[in-house]
C-alpha positions as CSV (number, residue, x, y, z in Angstrom):
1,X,-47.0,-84.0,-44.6
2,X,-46.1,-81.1,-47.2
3,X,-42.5,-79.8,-47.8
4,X,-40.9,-76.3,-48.7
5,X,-37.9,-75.7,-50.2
6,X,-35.8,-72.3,-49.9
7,X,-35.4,-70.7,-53.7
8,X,-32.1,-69.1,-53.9
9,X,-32.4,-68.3,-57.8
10,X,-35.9,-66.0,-57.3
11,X,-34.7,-63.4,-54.5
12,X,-31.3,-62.8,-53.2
13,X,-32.0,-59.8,-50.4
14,X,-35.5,-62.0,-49.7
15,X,-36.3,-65.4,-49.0
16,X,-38.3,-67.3,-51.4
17,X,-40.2,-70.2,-50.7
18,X,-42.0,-72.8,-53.0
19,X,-44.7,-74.9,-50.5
20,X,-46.3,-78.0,-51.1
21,X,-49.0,-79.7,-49.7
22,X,-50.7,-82.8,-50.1
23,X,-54.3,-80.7,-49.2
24,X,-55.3,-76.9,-48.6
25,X,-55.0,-77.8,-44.5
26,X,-51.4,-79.2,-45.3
27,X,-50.3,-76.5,-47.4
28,X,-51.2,-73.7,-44.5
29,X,-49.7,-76.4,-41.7
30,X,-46.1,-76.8,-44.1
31,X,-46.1,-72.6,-44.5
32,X,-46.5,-72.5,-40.7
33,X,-43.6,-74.7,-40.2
34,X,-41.3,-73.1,-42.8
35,X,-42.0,-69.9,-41.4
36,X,-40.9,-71.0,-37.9
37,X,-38.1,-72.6,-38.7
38,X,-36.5,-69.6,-41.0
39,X,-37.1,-67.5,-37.8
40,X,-35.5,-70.1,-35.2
41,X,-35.0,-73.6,-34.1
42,X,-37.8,-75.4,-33.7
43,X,-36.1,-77.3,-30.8
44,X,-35.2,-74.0,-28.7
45,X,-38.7,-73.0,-28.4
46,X,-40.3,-73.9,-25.3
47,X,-44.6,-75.0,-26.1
48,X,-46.1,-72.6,-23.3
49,X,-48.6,-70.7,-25.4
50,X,-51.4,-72.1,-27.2
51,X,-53.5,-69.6,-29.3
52,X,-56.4,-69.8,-31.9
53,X,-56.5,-67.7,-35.3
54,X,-59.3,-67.4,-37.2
55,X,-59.6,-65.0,-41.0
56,X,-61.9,-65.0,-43.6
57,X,-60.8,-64.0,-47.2
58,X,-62.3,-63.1,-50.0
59,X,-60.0,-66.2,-52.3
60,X,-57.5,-68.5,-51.1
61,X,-54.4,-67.1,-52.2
62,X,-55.8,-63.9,-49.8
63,X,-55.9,-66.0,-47.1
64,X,-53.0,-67.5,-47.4
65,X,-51.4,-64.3,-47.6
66,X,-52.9,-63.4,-44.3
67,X,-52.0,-66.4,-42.7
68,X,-48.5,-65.8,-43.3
69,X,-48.8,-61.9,-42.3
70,X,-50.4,-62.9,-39.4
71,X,-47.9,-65.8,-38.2
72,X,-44.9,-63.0,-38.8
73,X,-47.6,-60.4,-37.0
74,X,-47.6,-62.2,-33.9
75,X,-43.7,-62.1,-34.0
76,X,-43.6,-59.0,-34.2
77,X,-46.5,-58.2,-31.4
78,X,-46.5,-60.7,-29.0
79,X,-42.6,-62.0,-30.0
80,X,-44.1,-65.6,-30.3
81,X,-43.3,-68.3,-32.6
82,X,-45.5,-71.5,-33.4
83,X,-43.9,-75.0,-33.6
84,X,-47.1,-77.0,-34.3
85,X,-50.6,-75.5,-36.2
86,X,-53.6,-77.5,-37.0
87,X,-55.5,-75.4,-39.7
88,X,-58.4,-76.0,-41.1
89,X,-59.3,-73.9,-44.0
90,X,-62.9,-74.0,-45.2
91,X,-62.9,-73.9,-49.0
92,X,-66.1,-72.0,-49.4
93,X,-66.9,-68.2,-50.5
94,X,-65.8,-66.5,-48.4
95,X,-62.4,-68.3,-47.5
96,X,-62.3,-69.1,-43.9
97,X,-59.6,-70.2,-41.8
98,X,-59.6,-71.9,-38.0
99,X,-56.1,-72.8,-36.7
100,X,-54.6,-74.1,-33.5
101,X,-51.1,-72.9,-32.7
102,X,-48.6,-74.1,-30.6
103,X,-45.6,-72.4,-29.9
104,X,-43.9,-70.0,-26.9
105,X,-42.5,-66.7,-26.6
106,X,-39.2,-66.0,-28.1
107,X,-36.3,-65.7,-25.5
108,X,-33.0,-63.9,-26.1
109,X,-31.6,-66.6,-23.4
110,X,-32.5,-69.9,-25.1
111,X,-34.2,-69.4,-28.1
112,X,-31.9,-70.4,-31.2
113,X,-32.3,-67.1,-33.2
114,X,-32.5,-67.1,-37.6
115,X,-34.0,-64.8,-39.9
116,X,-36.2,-61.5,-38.4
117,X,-38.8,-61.8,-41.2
118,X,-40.5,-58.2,-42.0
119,X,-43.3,-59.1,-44.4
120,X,-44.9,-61.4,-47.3
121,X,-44.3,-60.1,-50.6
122,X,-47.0,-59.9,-53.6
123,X,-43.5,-60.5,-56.0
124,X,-43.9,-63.7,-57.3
125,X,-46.5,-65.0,-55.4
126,X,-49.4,-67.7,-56.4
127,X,-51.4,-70.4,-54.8
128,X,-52.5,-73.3,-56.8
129,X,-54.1,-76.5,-57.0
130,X,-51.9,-78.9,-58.6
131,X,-52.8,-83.0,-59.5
132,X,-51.2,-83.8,-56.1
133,X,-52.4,-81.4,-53.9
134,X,-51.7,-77.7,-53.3
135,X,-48.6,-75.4,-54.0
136,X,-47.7,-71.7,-53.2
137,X,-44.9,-69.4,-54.2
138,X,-43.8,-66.7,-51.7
139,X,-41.1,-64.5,-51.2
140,X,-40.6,-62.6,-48.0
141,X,-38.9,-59.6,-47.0
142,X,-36.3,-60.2,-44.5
């Protein structure tokens, strides 16, 4: 299973993230996660929804972009978070993505509120293959 890890030294008014996974599925599964759990607890999300996502890119770190926009997207829309993902990203030209989510729809009542994020930032960010696996760099405007 990947980690992330909040870096306080690269944006103060933003949150920036450093991701790792131990494959390209991993890395999009961790982001999911780390995305979720800045915008609430996990725990205080009920799993009623289940909804499929699909993008194509033109290179990874595009996609990965999306995904992200997408998962805050949906927040925004549909005001729905996604506890569990299962992604599978096809490492082909074009990039294409096919993900599972599992999550529910955010109530004022129960759900354990965080941070609103607003948008992923290009500041700072990357997506690279590393010896171990995958890691991306991201800050987001909060």
């Amino acid at each position: 299973m990947g980690r992330w890890t909040v870096l306080e030294e690269i944006a103060v008014a933003d949150c920036a993230l450093e991701i790792e996974g131990d494959s390209l599925d991993d890395l999009f599964e961790t982001a999911a996660r780390a995305l979720c759990e800045l915008m609430v607890d996990p725990a205080t999300v009920a799993p009623t929804v289940e909804r499929t996502v699909s993008l194509v890119a033109g290179a990874v770190d595009l996609l990965f972009y999306d995904w992200l926009s997408e998962l805050i997207f949906l927040k925004d829309r549909d005001r729905e978070v996604f506890i569990r993902t299962q992604v599978r990203v096809t490492t082909a030209s074009p990039w294409r993505l096919a993900a599972r989510l599992e999550g529910g729809s955010i109530d004022p009542e129960h759900t354990a509120l965080r941070a609103d994020l607003k948008a992923v930032t290009l500041h700072r960010f990357a997506v690279e293959e590393t010896g171990m696996g995958w890691r991306a760099r991201v800050v987001i405007d909060i």
